[in-house]
C-alpha positions, -999 to +999 in steps of 0.1 A: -006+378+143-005+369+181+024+367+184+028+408+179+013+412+211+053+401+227+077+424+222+113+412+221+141+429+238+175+430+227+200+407+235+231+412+259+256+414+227+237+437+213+232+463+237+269+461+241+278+464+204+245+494+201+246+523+227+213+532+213+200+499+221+214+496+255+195+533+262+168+519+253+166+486+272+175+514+302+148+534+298+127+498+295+141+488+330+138+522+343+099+522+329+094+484+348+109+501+382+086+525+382+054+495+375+068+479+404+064+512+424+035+518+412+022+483+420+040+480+457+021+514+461-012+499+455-005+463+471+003+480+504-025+507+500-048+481+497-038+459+524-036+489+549-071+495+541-083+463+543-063+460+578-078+491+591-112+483+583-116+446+594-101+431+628-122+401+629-087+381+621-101+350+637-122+322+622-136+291+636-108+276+622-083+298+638-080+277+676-069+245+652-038+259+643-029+283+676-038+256+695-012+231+687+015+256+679+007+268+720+013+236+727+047+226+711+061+259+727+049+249+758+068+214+756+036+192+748+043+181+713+019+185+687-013+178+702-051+193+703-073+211+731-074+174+746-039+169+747-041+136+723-023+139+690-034+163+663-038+145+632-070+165+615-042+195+611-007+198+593+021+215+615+031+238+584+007+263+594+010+262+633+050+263+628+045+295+608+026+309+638+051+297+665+077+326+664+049+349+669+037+331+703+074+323+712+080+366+710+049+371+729+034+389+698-001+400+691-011+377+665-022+408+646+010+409+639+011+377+621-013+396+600+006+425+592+035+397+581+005+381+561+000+412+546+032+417+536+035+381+515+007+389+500+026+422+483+058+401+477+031+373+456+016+406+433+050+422+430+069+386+425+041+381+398+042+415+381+080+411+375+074+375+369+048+389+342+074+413+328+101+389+328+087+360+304+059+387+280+086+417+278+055+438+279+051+465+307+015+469+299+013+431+305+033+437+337+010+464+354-022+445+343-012+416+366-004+435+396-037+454+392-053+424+387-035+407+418-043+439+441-081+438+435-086+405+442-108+400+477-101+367+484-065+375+484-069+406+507-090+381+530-069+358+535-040+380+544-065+398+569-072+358+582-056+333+607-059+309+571-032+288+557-036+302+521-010+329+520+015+310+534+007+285+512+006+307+481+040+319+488+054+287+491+037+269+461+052+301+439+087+299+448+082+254+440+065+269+409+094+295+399+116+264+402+098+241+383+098+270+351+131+272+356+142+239+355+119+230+327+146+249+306+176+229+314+194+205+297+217+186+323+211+161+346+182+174+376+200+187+402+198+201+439+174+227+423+147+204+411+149+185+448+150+215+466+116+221+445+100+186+449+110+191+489+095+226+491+064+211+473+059+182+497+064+208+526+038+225+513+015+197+519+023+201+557+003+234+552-023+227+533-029+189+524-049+196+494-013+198+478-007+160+486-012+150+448+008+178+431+036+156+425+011+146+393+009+177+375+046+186+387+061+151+369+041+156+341+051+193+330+085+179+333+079+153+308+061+173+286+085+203+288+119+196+299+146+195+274+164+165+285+164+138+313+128+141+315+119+108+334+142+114+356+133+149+361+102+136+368+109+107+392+137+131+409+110+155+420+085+130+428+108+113+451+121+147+468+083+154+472+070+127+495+094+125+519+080+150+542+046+141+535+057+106+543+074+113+575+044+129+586+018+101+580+047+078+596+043+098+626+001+096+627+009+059+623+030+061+653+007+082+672-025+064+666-022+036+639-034+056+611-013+057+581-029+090+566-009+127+564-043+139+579-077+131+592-099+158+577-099+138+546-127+119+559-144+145+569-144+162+539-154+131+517-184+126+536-197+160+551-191+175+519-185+156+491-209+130+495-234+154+515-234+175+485-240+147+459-270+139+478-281+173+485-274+185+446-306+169+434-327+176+470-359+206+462-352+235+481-320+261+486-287+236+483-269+251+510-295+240+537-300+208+517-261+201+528-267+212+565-296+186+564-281+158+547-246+166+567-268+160+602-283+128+584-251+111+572-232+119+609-260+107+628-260+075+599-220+069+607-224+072+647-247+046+644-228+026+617-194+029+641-216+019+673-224-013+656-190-021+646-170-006+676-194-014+701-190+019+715-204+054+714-194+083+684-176+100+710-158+076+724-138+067+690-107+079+681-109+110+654-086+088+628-108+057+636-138+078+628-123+097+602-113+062+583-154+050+585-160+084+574-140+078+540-153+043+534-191+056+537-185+088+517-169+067+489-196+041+491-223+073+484-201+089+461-196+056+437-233+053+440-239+091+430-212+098+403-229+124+383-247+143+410-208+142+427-194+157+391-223+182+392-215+195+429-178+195+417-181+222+390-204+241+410-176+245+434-152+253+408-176+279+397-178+293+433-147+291+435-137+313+398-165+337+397-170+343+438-153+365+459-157+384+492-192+394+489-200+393+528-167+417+527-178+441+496-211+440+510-199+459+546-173+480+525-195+495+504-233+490+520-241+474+489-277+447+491-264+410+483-277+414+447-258+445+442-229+433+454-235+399+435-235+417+404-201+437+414-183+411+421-192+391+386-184+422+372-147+418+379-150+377+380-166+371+344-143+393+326-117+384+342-125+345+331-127+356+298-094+373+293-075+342+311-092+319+287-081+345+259-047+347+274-040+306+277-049+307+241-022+331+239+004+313+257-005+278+235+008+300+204+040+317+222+048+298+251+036+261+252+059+256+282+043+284+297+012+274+289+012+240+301+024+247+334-004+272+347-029+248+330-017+216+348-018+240+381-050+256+376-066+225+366-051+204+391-066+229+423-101+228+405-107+191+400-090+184+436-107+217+453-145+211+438-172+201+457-196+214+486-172+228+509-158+247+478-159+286+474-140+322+467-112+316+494-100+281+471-089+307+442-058+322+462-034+297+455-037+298+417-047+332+418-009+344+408-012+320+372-045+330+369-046+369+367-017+365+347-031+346+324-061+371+324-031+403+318-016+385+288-059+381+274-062+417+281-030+432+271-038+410+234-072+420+236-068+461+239-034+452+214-060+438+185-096+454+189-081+487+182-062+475+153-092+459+136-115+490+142-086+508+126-085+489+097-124+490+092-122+525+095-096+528+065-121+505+046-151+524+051-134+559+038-112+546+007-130+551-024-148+521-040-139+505-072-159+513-099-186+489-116-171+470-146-192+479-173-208+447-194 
């Protein structure tokens, strides 16, 4: 049975009334301190490595957030290179970075801090892990699982938003489990979840629509109040993201949390639905038709405007940029679904090959075929493991496939790849543990048993 592959503990009463119990759920805990050593060992070794070997920490992305967060310590308010109103990034990020420039601190040391969140997220998980599967083997799966991940050490190494961002989304997440439990009325805890979540959005946007998959786990799972678990979470959520589109709207007549989504529909989505079906190497084919479509909108926003691409605002381009993207995108649907899930599979079965690649001087192919040897399986045993969870933990089970599923339909497209797998990389090497642990649980059983068949002595014939 799967459900074998859980091993229950005892309860408090019973450890009290059984010393011999209570020994034994001892020598559990003692057994899960030293997993969490173990892990915290590896998490930092890794990191330290990684640290030591790579000090390219900037990106090209890098200036958007230091920029602005220079500028609010200096007194200028939230505002780009030019000194007009940043609205293509969220302040999350650059407010992160702020204590760093206030204390005159090498931003490496904003890495070393990145570092360390990343080996809270493994060990948070791996006791997570332990916690809900009472299984140590389970445990120490998801914190090896979490420590070999590249695009986890990356981004820790990186001026990106995605660690911050994973650490935040896991705390609204650890909330959510536990309030999908209760059964009184949502309180402070579920708003102080739906608020975290819409802060969240301040760091990375791609988090605006979370409230979705957040309201519907709580009217799938919650014991009681669910609509109004639901609504009370929803309406914590946007009132941060809110405020902050309030305040573009105020700064330049935009009502939008950011900019970039424009960019993004057309440089990428719709670029890449027109590029999917182009002869030739795709990645090229999205450089060509990116140049086309700009060069396409300039000349679409000079005949409305009147007035040259660079003289129009970013949000006034940013808005054409939507409408025309959409327009090419309605027009293109399946080539659009066929760029998306060749994101999402960039995005599940990638990972840090440039990285690997200068690591271990391994050719591209080489190193293509190491890192799907670590990717595919580990597909495999997550896919395993939700089947798992749909037998022994529905509530478990729903809520890391609403997440996962939610990142991948909103994260898929061109622009997609490795980097896009951190935040849900927590749920998803869990999910892969629990496939493994059942996996190595039942293969040895069934060769065990076929072994016992093969050497007990056959019947003999009936005679006629």
């Amino acid at each position: 049975m799967i459900t074998d592959s859980i091993t229950t503990l005892p309860t408090k009463d019973e450890s009290l009334q059984n010393p011999q119990t209570r020994t034994s759920k001892t020598q559990v805990m003692q057994g899960m301190s030293r997993i969490l050593g173990v892990i915290a060992v590896l998490a930092i070794a890794t990191s330290c490595l990684f640290f030591w070997h790579f000090h390219d920490f900037y990106n090209p992305d890098s200036p958007s957030y230091i920029v602005p967060a220079a500028n609010i310590l200096a007194g200028h308010g939230f505002v780009n290179s030019a000194g007009y109103p940043e609205t293509l990034r969220t302040p999350g990020y650059s407010l992160f970075i702020l204590p760093f420039l206030w204390t005159r601190l090498d931003l490496k040391y904003l890495i070393i801090f990145q570092h360390l969140l990343r080996a809270l997220i493994v060990l948070g998980t791996t006791a997570f892990a332990f916690q809900v599967m009472r299984s140590r083997r389970t445990a120490l799966l998801t914190g090896i699982l979490l420590c070999l991940d590249l695009p986890l050490l990356e981004t820790a190494n990186s001026i990106f938003t995605e660690i911050f961002f994973t650490a935040t989304l896991a705390v609204v997440l650890l909330l959510l489990w536990v309030e999908s439990a209760q059964m009184e009325k949502p309180g402070i805890r579920l708003f102080t979840a739906g608020l975290l979540a819409g802060a969240s959005v301040l760091i990375r946007p791609i988090n605006v629509l979370f409230f979705l998959p957040a309201a519907l786990y709580l009217l799938l799972v919650r014991r009681s109040f669910r609509l109004r678990a639901a609504l009370s979470f929803s309406l914590a959520f946007v009132i941060l993201p809110v405020t902050w589109a309030i305040r573009n709207y105020r700064e330049t007549g935009y009502f939008t949390v950011t900019t970039i989504a424009g960019m993004n529909m057309l440089l990428y989505k719709a670029a890449g639905s027109l590029a999917i079906n182009d002869p030739g190497e795709f990645d090229a084919n999205v450089e060509r038709r990116q140049t086309q479509l700009e060069a396409q909108a300039c000349n679409d926003i000079r005949n409305l405007y009147g007035a040259d691409c660079s003289q129009i605002t970013i949000p006034q381009k940013s808005a054409y940029y939507w409408r025309l993207g959409r327009t090419i995108i309605e027009a293109h649907p399946l080539a659009y679904v066929e760029v998306a899930v060749r994101g999402d599979a960039e995005v599940i079965f990638g990972g840090g090959l440039l990285r690997l690649r200068e690591m271990t001087g391994a050719s591209p192919r080489v190193g293509t075929i190491l890192i799907l040897l670590f990717t595919i399986p580990l597909f495999c045993f997550a896919c395993i493991g939700l089947l798992v969870l749909w037998k022994t933990n529905r509530q478990l089970f729903t809520l890391i496939f609403l997440v996962i599923l939610y990142f991948l339909v909103i994260s898929g497209g061109a622009q997609a790849y490795s980097r896009f797998r951190v935040p849900i990389i927590p749920l998803y090497a869990f999910a892969a543990a629990v496939g493994l642990d059942f996996s190595l649980k039942r293969f040895p059983a069934k060769i065990g048993k076929s072994r016992q068949l093969m050497q007990s002595p056959r019947a003999p014939y009936a005679e006629g």
